[in-house]
N, C-alpha and C positions, 0 to 999 in steps of 0.2 A: 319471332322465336329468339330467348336466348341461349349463352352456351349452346351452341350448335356447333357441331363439329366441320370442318373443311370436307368438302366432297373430293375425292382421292380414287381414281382407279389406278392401281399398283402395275396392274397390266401393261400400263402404258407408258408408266414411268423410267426413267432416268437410268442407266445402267453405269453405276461409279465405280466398283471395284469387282472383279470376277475370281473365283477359287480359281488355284494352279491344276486343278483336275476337275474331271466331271465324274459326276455318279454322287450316289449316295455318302454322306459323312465327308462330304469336301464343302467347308462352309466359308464365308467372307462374310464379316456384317458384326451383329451387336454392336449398333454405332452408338457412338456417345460423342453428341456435336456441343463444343465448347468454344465461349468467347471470353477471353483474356486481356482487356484493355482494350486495343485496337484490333489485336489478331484472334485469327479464328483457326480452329483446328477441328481436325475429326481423328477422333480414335475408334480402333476397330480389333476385330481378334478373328485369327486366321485358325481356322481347324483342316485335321484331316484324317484318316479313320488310323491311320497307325500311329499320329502323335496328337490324336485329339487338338484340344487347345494351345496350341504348344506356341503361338506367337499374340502377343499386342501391341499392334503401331500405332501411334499417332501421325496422323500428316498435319501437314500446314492445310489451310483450305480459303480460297478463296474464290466462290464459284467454280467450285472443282477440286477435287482431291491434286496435291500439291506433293514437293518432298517430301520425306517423310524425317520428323524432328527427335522422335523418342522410338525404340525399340523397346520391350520388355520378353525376356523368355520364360518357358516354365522351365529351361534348364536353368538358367539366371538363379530364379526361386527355390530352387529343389523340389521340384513339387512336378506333377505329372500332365498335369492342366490348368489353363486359366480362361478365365470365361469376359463376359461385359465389365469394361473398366468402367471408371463413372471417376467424371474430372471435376470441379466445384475448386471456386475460391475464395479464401479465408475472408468473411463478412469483415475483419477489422485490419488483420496485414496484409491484405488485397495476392496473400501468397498463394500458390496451386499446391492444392490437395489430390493425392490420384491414390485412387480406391480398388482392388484388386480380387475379385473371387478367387480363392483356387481350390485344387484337391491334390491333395497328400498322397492320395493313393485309397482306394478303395473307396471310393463317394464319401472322402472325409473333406469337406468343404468348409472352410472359415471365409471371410473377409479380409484381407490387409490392406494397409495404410501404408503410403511411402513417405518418408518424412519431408515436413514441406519444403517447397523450394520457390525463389524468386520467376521461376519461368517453367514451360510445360521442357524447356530445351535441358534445362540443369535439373530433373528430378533424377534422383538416383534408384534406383531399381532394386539394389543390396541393402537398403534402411527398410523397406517394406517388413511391418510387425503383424499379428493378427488385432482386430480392433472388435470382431465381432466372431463370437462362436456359439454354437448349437448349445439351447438348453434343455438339458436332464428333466423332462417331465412337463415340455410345452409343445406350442404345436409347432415348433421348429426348433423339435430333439435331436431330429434327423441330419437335416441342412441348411445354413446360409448360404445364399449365394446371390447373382448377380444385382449391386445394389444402383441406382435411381436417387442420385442428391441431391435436393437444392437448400438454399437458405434463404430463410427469410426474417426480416428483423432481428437479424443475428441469433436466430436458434437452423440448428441442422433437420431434416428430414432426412431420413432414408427408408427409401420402400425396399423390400429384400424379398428373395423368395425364402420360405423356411418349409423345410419337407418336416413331414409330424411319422414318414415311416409309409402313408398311403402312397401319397404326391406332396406337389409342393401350393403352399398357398400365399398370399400376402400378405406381405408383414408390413410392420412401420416402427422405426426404434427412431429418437431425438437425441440431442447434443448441443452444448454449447461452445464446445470448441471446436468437434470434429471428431476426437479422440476416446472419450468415455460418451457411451449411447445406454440411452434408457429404452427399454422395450413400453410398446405401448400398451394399456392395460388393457385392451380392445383388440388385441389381437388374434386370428387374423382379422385386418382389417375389409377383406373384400375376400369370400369363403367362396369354395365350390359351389356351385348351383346353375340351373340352366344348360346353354350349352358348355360350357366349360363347368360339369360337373368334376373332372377330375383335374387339374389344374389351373391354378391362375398366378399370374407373377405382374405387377405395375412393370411397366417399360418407360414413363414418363407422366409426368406432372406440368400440366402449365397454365397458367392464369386465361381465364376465358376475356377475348376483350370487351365484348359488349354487357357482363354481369358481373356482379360480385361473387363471383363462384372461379372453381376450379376444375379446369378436364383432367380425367385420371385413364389413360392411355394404358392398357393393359393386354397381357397376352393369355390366351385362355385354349383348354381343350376337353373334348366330354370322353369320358367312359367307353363309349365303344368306337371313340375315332382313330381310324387307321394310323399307326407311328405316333401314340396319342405324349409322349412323353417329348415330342420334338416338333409334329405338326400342329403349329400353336397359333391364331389368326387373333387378330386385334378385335379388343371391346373397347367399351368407354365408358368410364360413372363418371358421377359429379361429386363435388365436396364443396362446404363454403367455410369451413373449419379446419379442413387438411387431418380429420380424427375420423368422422363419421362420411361414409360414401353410399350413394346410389348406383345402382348399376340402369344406366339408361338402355341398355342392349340384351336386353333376357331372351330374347326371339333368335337372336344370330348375330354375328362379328360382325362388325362394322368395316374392315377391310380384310382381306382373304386375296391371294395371289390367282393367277389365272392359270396356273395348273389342275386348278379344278374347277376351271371356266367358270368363276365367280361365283360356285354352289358352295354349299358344307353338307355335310353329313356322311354317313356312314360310307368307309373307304373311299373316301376323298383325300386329295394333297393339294392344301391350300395354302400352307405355310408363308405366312406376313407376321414376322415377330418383332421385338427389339424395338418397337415404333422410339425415335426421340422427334422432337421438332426444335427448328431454327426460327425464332422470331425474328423477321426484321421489319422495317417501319412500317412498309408497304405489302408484305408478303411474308409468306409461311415454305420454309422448307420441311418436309415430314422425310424421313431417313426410315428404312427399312430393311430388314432381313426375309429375302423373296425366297420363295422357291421356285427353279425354273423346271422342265420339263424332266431333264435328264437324270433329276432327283438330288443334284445337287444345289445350294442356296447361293446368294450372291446379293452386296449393295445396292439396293437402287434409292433414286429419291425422286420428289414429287415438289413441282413448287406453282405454290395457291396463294391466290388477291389473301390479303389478311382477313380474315374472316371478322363479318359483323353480326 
């Protein structure tokens, strides 16, 4: 078989960073694991039900979450919330780019861009502009938000979510710089359907090694699933194009947390979101946003032989 995804029980995995509270709306997690020449870093965003999104750190990381190198606030921003960063570096000035959902207030959601900087240590937080906002009569009229970068050949990707007003579905916009994105004409790119009839948002992209295809790592939820706008468990399509996708998992996620002892469906809490993965030569780190028992969420990760 190819493109096969890594077998992963979340259950068992790796506990990296824990919320400062338990319960509901105390989250850690939406990682975004980057590597920068030598060094490696994980960014994450800290919520909690009276100031939401209200933090995003970056650590150092080096088989383990590390110092912590960059802070960002939503009071920083003037904004109320900030959700999954997403770090990527300039295909041609090898500079860091750092990507920022936020909301305004009132589920007014853009994208911002911080202006680039030589290291993840010197970005400045106060250059952050919007780069990407909701369009008037698409299906992401509603919402932009938490975007998924990579480059390749020196063109930009970004998967996004974009709410049309129901829920939020997958988007795809491109770029050559970074800075001005074209929506994709195909949009969304991977629509409600299945179990995740009512949400889907890409959480990660990466090159499958043993085919010329692409794993498309996404977080999904159905219509009558319990907390269906936050209880969101991982799928997977394929692409070999990075335009047009299969969804390989129409039956059920592909990972789900053991809050709901590895089942889905109606009033369950499975919540496994946010997947990203760490390629290294020998091995796969997969990085997650769990939910544990008490109802509140937490980082954990997983690490697997590189899959062939």
């Amino acid at each position: 078989m190819h493109a096969t995804p890594p077998a992963v029980d979340f259950g068992d995995a790796e506990t990296l960073l824990s919320p400062d509270a338990t319960g509901e709306g105390n989250w850690v997690g939406a990682p975004c694991a980057y590597d920068h020449g030598d060094d490696a870093y994980l960014a994450v965003r800290e919520r909690d039900p009276d100031r939401r999104g209200h933090r995003v750190t970056v650590y150092a990381y080096d088989d383990g979450v590390g110092e912590a190198v960059l802070t960002v606030t939503a009071e920083q921003l003037g904004v109320v919330s900030i959700e999954r960063p997403s770090l990527v570096t300039h295909p041609r000035t090898g500079d860091v780019q750092l990507y920022l959902p936020v909301d305004r207030g009132g589920n007014d959601w853009t994208i911002r861009k911080c202006a680039d900087a030589p290291s993840v240590e010197s970005v400045d937080p106060t250059t952050a502009r919007p780069v990407l906002r909701p369009a008037p009569g698409g299906t992401d009229a509603g919402v932009v938000k938490d975007p998924t970068i990579l480059t390749v050949g020196g063109r930009y990707y970004m998967f996004y979510a974009g709410a049309d007003g129901l829920s939020e579905q997958a988007h795809l916009a491109t770029s050559v710089d970074g800075e001005t994105w074209t929506r994709a004409a195909n949009n969304p790119v991977l629509e409600r359907g299945y179990w995740h009839d009512h949400h889907t948002r890409v959480s990660t992209v990466v090159p499958a090694p043993d085919a010329p295809a692409w794993l498309v790592f996404y977080d999904g939820s159905g219509v009558a699933d319990e907390g269906r706008t936050w209880n969101l468990r991982t799928g997977m399509a394929v692409t070999t194009d990075l335009k047009t996708f299969t969804d390989t998992c129409p039956d059920g996620p592909l990972y789900a947390s053991p809050a709901a002892d590895r089942q889905t469906g109606l009033s369950t809490f499975g919540t496994c979101r946010y997947l990203d993965v760490r390629r290294r030569e020998d091995d796969w780190e997969l990085f997650a946003e769990v939910a544990r028992e008490d109802g509140s969420f937490e980082l954990r990760r997983a690490t697997v032989d590189r899959p062939f």
